[in-house]
C-alpha positions, 0 to 999 in steps of 0.5 A: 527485498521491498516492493510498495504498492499503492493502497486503494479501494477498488483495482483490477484482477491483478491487484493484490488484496489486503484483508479488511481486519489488516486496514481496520486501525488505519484511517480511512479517510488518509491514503497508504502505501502497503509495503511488501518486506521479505526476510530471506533469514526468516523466509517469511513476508511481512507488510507494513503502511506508510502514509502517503505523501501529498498532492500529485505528480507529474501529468496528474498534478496539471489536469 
């Protein structure tokens, strides 16, 4: 099971947080997507980072 969220400086309560010393060999000044992995063999979650893919979608593109 994998659900991916994105990763961003600042969210709202109900956003999950990464600890700083996680983030710290990713480049700050490129954007992430965290992936959230279970492995029910193990019963243990792991996360990994995927660069982002560029420009916007949808509405956003536009405005």
């Amino acid at each position: 099971m994998e659900f991916k969220r994105k990763l961003y400086r600042r969210g709202s309560s109900f956003e999950t947080t990464i600890p700083m010393p996680i983030l710290l060999l990713l480049d700050k000044s490129k954007k992430y997507n965290v992936i959230f992995a279970y492995d029910e063999s193990a019963n243990k979650w792991y996360i990994k980072f995927e660069e982002a893919g560029g420009g916007k979608k949808g509405l956003d593109k536009r405005l």
